[in-house]
BAKOLNU-658055 format. One record per residue (C-alpha): residue in one letter; x, y, z. Coordinates in nm, 2 decimals. Example, Ala and Ser with C-alpha at 12.3 -4.5 7.8 and 13.67 -1.06 7.14 Angstrom:
<atoms>
 code      u      v      w
    A   1.23  -0.45   0.78
    S   1.37  -0.11   0.71
</atoms>
This chain:
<atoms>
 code      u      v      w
    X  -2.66  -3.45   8.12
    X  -2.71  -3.83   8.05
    X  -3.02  -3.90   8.23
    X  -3.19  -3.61   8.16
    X  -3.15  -3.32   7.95
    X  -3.23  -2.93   7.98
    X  -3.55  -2.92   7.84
    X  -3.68  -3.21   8.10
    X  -3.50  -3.03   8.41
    X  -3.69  -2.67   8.30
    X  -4.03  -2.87   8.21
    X  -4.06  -3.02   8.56
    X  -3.89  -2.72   8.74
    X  -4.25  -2.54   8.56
    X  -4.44  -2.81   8.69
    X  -4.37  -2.80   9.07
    X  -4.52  -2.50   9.22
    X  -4.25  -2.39   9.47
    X  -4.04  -2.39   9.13
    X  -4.20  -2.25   8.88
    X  -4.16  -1.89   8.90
    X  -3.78  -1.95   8.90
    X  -3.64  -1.79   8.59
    X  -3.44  -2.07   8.41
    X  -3.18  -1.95   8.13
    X  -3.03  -2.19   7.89
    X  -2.69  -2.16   7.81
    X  -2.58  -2.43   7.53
    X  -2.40  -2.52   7.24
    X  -2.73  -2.59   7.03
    X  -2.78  -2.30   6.82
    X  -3.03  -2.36   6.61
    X  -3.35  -2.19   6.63
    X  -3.57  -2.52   6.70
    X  -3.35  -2.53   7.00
    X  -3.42  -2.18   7.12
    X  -3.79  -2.23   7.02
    X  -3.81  -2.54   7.23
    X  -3.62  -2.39   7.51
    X  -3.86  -2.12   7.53
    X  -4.16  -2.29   7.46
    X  -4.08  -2.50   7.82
    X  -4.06  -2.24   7.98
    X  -3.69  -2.06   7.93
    X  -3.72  -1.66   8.02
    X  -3.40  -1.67   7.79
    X  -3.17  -1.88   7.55
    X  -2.79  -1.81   7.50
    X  -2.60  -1.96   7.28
    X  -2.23  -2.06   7.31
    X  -1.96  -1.92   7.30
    X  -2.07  -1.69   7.60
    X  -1.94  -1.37   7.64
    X  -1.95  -1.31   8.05
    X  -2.05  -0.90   8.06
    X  -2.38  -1.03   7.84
    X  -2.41  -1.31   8.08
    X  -2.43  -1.11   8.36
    X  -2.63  -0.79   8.23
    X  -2.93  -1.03   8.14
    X  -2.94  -1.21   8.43
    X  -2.92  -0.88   8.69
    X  -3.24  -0.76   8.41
    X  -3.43  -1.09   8.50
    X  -3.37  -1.09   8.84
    X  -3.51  -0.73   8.86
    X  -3.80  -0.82   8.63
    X  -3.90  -1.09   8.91
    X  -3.85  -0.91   9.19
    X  -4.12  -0.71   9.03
    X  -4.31  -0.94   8.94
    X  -4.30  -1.07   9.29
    X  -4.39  -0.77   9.43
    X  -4.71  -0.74   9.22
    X  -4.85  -1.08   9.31
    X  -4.74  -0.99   9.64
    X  -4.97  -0.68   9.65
    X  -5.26  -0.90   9.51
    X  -5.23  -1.17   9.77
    X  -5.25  -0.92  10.05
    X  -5.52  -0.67  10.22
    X  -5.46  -0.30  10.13
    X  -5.61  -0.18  10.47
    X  -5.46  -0.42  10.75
    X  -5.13  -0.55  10.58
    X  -5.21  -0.91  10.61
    X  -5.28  -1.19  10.35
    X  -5.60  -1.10  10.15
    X  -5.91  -1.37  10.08
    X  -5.74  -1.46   9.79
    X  -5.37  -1.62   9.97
    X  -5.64  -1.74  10.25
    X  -5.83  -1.95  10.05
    X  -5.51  -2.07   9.77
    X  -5.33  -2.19  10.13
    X  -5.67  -2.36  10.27
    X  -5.65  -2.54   9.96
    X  -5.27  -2.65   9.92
    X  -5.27  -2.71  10.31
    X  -5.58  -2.97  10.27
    X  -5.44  -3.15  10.02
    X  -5.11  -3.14  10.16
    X  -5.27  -3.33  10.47
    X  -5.50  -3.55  10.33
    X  -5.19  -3.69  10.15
    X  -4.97  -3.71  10.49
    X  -5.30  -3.75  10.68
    X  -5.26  -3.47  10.96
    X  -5.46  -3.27  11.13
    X  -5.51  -2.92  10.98
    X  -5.69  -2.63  11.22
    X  -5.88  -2.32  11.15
    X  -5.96  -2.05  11.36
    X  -6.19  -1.78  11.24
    X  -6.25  -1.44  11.47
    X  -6.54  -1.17  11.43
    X  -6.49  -0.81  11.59
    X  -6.84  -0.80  11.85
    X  -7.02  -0.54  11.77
    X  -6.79  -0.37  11.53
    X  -7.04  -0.17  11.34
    X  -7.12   0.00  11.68
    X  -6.79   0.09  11.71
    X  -6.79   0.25  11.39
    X  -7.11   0.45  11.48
    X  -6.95   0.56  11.78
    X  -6.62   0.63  11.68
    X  -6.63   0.68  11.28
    X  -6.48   0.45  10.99
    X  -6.09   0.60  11.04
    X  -6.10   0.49  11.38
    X  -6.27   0.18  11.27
    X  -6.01   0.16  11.00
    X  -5.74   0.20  11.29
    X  -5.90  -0.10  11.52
    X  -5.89  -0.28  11.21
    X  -5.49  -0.25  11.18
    X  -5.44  -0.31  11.55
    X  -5.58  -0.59  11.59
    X  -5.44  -0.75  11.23
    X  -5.10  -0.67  11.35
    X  -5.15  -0.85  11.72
    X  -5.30  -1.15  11.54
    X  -5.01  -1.19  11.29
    X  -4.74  -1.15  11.56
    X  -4.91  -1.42  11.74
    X  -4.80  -1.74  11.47
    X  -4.47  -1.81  11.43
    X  -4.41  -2.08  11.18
    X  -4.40  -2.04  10.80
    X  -4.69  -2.22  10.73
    X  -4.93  -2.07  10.98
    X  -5.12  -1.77  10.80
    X  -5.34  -1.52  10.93
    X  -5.55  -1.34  10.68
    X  -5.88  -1.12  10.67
    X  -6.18  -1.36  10.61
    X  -6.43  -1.08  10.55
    X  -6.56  -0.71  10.64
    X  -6.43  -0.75  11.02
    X  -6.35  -1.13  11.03
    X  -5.99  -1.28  11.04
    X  -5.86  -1.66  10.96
    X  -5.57  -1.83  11.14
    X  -5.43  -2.10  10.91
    X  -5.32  -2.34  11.11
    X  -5.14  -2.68  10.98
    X  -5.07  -2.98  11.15
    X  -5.21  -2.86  11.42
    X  -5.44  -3.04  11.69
    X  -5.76  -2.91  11.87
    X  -5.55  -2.85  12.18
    X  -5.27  -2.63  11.96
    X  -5.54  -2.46  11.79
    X  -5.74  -2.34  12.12
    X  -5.40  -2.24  12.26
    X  -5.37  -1.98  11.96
    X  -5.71  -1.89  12.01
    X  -5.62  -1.80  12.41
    X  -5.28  -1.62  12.27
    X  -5.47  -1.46  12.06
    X  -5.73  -1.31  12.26
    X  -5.51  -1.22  12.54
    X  -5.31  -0.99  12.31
    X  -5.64  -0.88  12.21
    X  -5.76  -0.80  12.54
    X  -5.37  -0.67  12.59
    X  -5.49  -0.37  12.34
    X  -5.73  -0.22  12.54
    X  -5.88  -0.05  12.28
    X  -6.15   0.18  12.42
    X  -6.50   0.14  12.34
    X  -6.76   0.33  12.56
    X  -7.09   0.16  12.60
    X  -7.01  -0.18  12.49
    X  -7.24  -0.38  12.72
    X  -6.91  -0.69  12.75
    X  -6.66  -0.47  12.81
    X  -6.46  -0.18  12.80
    X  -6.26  -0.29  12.55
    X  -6.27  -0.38  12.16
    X  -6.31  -0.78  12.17
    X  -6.31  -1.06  11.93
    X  -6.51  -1.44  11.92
    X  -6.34  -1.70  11.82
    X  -6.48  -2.04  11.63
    X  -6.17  -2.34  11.64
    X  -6.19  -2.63  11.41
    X  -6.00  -2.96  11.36
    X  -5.99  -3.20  11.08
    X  -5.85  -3.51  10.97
    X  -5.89  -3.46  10.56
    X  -6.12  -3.82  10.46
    X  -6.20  -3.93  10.17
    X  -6.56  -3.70  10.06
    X  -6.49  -3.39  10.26
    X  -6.32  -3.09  10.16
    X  -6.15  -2.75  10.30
    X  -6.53  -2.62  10.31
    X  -6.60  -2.88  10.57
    X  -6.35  -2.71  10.83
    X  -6.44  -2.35  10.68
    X  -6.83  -2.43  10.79
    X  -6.73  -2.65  11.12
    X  -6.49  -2.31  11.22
    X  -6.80  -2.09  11.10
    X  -7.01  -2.32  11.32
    X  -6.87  -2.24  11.63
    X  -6.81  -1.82  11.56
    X  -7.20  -1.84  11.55
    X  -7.21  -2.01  11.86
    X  -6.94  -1.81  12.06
    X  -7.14  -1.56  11.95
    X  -7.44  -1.62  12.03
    X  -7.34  -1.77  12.40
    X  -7.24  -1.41  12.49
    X  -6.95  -1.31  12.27
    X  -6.58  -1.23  12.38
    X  -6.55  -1.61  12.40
    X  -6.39  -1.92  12.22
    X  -6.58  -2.19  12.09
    X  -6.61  -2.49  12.14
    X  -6.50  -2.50  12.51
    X  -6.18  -2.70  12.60
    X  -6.42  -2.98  12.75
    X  -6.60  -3.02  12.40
    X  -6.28  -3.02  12.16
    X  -6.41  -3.30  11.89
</atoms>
């Protein structure tokens, strides 16, 4: 390798997030154990000297490649919500974050929308926490079959609040979402006797847009989303905020 060496490739394979949980394996002709140490020390999951022999070749890297998969399952488990099947708090706000940065560098617009249940804890006194818990999985499965693209995310935001991530996005994309989404909503018909909107479980939605500037941060569009909630909300519920005709 005459430009750069082994140790340089697994050092900035370590450094770049989509790459560093690879496992990287040396296999060389340096066989002393400064080599191995250094290997490992960069980050190696294991160090093989040559000669090779091919069945000891293959049995360590079919045990490594189980011992990710597990390992992939655990974070896995961590990053999403026991109860609805969706990404947790957690993955919400480590994407928020990334996605931010990842458009204040390539300056495009990154969206938010954030949805409250209405009157969910009436729900729950009418109908008990198992069917509560039930609404709660309906209505997490409609939402994530409603994004399509990798990089769009829909997570719970709290108690009975979701989050759809939405990057390069505009206002108009965003408020489209927010009309798929609470169509399929509405679609549900989930019953719920005495609800003064309707007959129906329903949702308000709160829709942001941001251009990432120099001085703001993710909390900016996380409080501008928030924002609006409170005032679909407020104006009556079962709507989406801010109307078409007011998209900043």
């Amino acid at each position: 390798m005459p430009e750069m060496d082994g140790y340089q490739v697994c050092e900035q394979l370590k450094a770049d997030k989509r790459t560093s949980s690879i496992p990287v394996i040396f296999v060389t002709a340096m066989d002393q154990e400064a080599n191995e140490s250094k290997g490992l020390s960069v980050g190696a999951i294991d160090y093989l000297a040559k000669p090779i022999r091919l069945p000891i070749v293959k049995a360590r890297v079919r045990n490594h490649l189980e011992l990710k998969r597990y390992r992939d399952f655990l974070e896995n488990l961590s990053l999403t919500d026991g109860l609805m099947g969706i990404a947790n708090r957690r993955r919400l706000d480590e994407a928020i974050d990334s996605e931010w940065r990842r458009s204040k560098r390539n300056q495009t617009l990154l969206s938010l929308v954030l949805m409250d249940i209405d009157h969910f804890k009436g729900y729950n006194d009418r109908y008990g926490h198992l069917a509560g818990d039930d609404c709660l999985r309906y209505l997490a499965r409609t939402l994530a079959e409603c994004v399509r693209r990798p990089s769009d995310l829909v997570a719970r935001y709290g108690g009975e609040e979701f989050a759809c991530l939405l990057a390069d996005t505009d206002g108009d994309g965003a408020m489209w979402m927010a009309n798929q989404m609470r169509d399929k909503v509405s679609y549900l018909k989930i019953p719920y006797e005495g609800y003064a909107v309707a007959d129906h479980v329903t949702l308000s939605f709160g829709v942001a847009t941001m251009l990432p500037a120099v001085g703001q941060s993710f909390f900016d569009l996380i409080r501008r989303a928030d924002g609006f909630l409170y005032e679909a909300k407020r104006a009556g519920r079962n709507l989406i905020y801010p109307r078409k005709d007011e998209i900043p």
